[in-house]
C-alpha positions as CSV (number, residue, x, y, z in Angstrom):
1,X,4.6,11.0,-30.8
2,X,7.5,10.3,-33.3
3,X,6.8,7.0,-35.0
4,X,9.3,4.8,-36.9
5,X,6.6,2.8,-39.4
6,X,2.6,3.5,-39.6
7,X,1.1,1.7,-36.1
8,X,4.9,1.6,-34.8
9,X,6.5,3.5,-31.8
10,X,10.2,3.6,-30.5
11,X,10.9,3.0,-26.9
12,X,11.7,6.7,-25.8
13,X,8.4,7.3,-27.3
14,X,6.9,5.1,-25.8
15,X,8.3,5.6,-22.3
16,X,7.6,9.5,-22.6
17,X,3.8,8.5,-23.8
18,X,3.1,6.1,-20.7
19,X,5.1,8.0,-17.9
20,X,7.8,5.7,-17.3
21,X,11.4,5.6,-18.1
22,X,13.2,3.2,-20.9
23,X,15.0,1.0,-18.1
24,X,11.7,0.5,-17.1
25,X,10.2,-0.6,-20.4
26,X,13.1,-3.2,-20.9
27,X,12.5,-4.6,-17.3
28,X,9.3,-5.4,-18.0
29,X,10.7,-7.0,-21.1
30,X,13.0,-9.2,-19.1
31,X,10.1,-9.7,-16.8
32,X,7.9,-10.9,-19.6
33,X,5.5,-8.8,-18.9
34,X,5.7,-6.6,-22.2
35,X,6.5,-8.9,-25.3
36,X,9.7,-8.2,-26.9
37,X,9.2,-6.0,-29.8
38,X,10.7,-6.7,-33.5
39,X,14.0,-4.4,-34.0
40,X,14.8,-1.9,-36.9
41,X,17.3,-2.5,-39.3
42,X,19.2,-0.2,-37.0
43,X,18.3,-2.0,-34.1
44,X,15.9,-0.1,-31.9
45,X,12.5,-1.8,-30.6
46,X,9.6,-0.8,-32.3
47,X,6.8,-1.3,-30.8
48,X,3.1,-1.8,-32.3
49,X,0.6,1.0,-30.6
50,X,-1.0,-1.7,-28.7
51,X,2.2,-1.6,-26.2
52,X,0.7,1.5,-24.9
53,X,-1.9,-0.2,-23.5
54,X,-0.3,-2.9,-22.0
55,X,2.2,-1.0,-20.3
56,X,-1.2,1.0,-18.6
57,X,-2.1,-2.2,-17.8
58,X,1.0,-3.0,-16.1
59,X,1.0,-0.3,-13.9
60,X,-2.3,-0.2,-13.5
61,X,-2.0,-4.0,-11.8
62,X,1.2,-2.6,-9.7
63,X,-1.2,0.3,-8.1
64,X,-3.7,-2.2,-7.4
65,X,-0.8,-4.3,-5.2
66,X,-0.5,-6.8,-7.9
67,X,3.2,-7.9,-7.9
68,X,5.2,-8.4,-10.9
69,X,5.2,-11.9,-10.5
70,X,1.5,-12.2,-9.8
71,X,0.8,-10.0,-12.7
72,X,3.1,-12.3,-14.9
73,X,1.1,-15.2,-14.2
74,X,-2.4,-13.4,-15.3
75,X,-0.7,-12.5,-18.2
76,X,0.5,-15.5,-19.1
77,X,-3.1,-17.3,-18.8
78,X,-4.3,-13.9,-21.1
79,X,-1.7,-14.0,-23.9
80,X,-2.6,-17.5,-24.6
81,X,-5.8,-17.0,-25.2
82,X,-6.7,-18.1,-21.5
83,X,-9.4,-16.0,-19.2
84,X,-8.1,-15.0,-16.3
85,X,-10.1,-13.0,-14.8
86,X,-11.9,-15.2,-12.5
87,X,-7.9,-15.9,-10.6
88,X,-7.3,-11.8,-10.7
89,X,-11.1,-11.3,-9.1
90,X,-10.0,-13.6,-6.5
91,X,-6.1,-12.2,-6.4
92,X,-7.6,-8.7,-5.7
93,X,-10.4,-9.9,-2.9
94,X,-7.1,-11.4,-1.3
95,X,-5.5,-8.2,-0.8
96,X,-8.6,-6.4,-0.1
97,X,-8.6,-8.8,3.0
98,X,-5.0,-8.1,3.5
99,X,-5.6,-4.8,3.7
100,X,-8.3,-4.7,6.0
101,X,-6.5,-6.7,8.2
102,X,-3.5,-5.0,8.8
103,X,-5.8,-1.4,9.1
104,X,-7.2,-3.4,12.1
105,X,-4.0,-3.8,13.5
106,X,-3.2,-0.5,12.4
107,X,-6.2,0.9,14.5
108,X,-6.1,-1.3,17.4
109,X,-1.8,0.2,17.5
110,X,-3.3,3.8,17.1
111,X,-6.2,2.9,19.9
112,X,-2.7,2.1,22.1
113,X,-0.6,4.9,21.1
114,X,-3.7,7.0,22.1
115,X,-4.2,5.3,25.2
116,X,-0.6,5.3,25.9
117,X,-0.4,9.1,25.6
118,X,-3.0,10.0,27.9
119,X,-1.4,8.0,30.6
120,X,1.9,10.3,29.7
121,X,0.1,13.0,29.8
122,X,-1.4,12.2,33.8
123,X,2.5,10.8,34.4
124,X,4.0,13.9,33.1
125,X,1.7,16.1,35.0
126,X,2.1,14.9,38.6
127,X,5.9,14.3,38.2
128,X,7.6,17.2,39.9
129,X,9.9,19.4,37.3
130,X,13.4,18.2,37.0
131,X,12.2,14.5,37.8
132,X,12.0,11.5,35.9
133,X,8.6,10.6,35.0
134,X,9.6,6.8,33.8
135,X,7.0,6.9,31.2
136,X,9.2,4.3,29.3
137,X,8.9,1.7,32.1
138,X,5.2,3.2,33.0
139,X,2.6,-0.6,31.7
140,X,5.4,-2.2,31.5
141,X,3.7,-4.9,34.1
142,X,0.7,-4.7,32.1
143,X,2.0,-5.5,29.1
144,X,4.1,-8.5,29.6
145,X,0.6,-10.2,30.8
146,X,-1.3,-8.6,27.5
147,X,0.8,-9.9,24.6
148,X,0.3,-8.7,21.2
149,X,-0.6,-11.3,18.3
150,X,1.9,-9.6,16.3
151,X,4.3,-6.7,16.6
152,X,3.1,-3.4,15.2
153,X,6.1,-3.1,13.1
154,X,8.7,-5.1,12.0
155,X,9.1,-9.3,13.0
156,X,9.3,-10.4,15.8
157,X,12.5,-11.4,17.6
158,X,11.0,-12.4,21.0
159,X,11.6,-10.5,23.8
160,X,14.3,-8.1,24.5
161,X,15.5,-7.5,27.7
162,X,15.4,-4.3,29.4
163,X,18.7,-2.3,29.1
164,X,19.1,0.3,31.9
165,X,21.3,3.4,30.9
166,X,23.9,5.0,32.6
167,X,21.2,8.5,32.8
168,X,18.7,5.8,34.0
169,X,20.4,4.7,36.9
């Protein structure tokens, strides 16, 4: 690692040491998230070691699902001379809940899709070749009485009505 001064690293090498690019280093400067560094006399940052390590920090945090501005506000409470730690135990055991919520919905969707497919399969089977077996329209009764909580993917618009295509007819 090429250093400028004893203790002191320039942003290329500090972006090749940590895995990340330069842009990225000086977003998370304009974030606040990584302290500005002092400049050389020929202007480029030059960072003390301990950059390293926040930076791993940083991303770190953003694999855990921490967001920039979530992280931020740790930080904050860290660098002056706060303890955080009690908030990020409790900002992590949120998205742990998060998570296991939406894997619920994600299994109860992949129970359906299952479920769904089978049917296929039976409709599929006993429609003669070269006829339509309507799977598209096939629960369609069924499911305007069952009504989801919330839509697999994407928000909800309320219903759409049923377009019939000229193929369809």
């Amino acid at each position: 690692m090429r250093t400028m001064d004893e203790g002191q690293v320039s942003l290329g090498a500090l972006a090749k040491q940590v895995g990340v690019s330069t842009d990225t280093l000086r977003y998370y400067e304009r974030q606040g998230l990584l302290p500005l560094p002092p400049r050389a006399e020929n202007g480029y940052r030059r960072y003390a070691r301990g950059a390293v390590d926040r930076v791993r920090l940083i991303r770190r945090a953003l694999s855990l699902g921490i967001s920039l501005e979530e992280l931020g506000r740790l930080l904050r409470v860290r660098d002056r001379g706060g303890t955080p730690c009690a908030t990020a135990r409790a900002l992590l055991a949120e998205k742990l809940k998060a998570l296991d919520m939406r894997l619920a919905e994600l299994g109860a969707l992949r129970k359906t899709l299952q479920a769904t497919l089978q049917d296929w399969d039976i409709r599929l089977a006993r429609t003669p070749a070269g006829m339509r077996a309507s799977l598209l329209q096939a629960g369609i009764s069924e499911a305007s009485r069952v009504r989801p909580k919330r839509p697999a993917f994407g928000p909800s618009h309320g219903p759409r009505p049923h377009r019939r295509y000229a193929h369809e007819r």
